[in-house]
C-alpha positions, 0 to 999 in steps of 0.5 A: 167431199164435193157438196151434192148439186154443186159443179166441180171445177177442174185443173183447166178451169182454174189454169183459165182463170185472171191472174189477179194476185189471187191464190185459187186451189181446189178441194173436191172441185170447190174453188178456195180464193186466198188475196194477197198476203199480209207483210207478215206473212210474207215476211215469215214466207221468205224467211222460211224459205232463206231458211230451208234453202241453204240446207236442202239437199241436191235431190229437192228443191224448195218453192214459195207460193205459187206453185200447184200441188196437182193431186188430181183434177178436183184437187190443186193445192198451193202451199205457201212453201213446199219442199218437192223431190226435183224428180217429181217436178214438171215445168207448170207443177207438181203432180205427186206430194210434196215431202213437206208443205207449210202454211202461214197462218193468216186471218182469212185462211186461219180455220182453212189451213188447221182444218179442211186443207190440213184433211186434204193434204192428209188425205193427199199423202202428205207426209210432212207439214209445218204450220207457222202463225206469225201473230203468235210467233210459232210453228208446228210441225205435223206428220202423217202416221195412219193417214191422218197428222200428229204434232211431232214438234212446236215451238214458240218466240225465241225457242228452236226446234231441230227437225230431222224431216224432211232434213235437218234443220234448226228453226225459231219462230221468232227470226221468222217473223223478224 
């Protein structure tokens, strides 16, 4: 919810911000500044992505960072990675929820992406999401059951979890990060 007395920032004042390597989204016309990522992160990034690619059905597409989720004009996410039905795409976005969205956990976006955007992202109507820590070598997976997610799926290091959502897919943290 916006704070009382704070402007709201729109879509179109963030499409007139730098280009400066910075990550801008939006919840509730607050503006939310990520810098560049770690070698981690972007490591598990591309991994996940050489990952779902290969086996992601013709009908959706998978897009790393940044691409904008506009769910309205005071709310622009831009997940590390998300999976989008190819129907729903315009060239400059994504105007309806994406069927899965994942975050990498980084030290300066950590208690944002377990907390406020993983709200927003429920409240967005976000069925799918995945939350992947390359410190301890993990990832989550979480789905929406009355509006608000639930952890379906974990693992750790070496371990495997087979997902069947938003298709099927073996994934081990550890080859991650490797």
């Amino acid at each position: 919810m916006a704070k009382a007395g704070v402007s709201q920032l729109t879509y179109a004042d963030l499409q007139a911000l730098p280009d400066d390597h910075n990550r801008y989204e939006l919840i509730d016309g607050e503006l939310l500044v990520s810098p560049s990522p770690s070698t981690a992160h972007q490591r598990a990034v591309g991994n996940l992505y050489m990952l779902l690619r290969p086996a992601c059905p013709p009908d959706l597409e998978v897009f790393v960072a940044p691409f904008d989720w506009l769910v309205d004009d005071h709310n622009v996410f831009v997940p590390d990675l998300l999976v989008a039905r190819t129907r729903d795409l315009t060239e400059r976005n994504l105007p309806r929820p994406p069927v899965l969205a994942v975050e990498v956990l980084s030290p300066t976006t950590r208690h944002r992406d377990l907390g406020r955007k993983r709200d927003a992202y429920a409240r967005a109507g976000l069925a799918d999401y995945w939350v992947v820590d390359p410190l301890v070598r993990s990832v989550r997976m979480l789905e929406r059951v009355d509006g608000t997610f639930c952890e379906v799926a974990h693992a750790a290091d070496d371990g495997s979890v087979i997902v069947e959502r938003p298709f099927p897919v073996t994934v081990v943290p550890g080859d991650l990060v490797a």
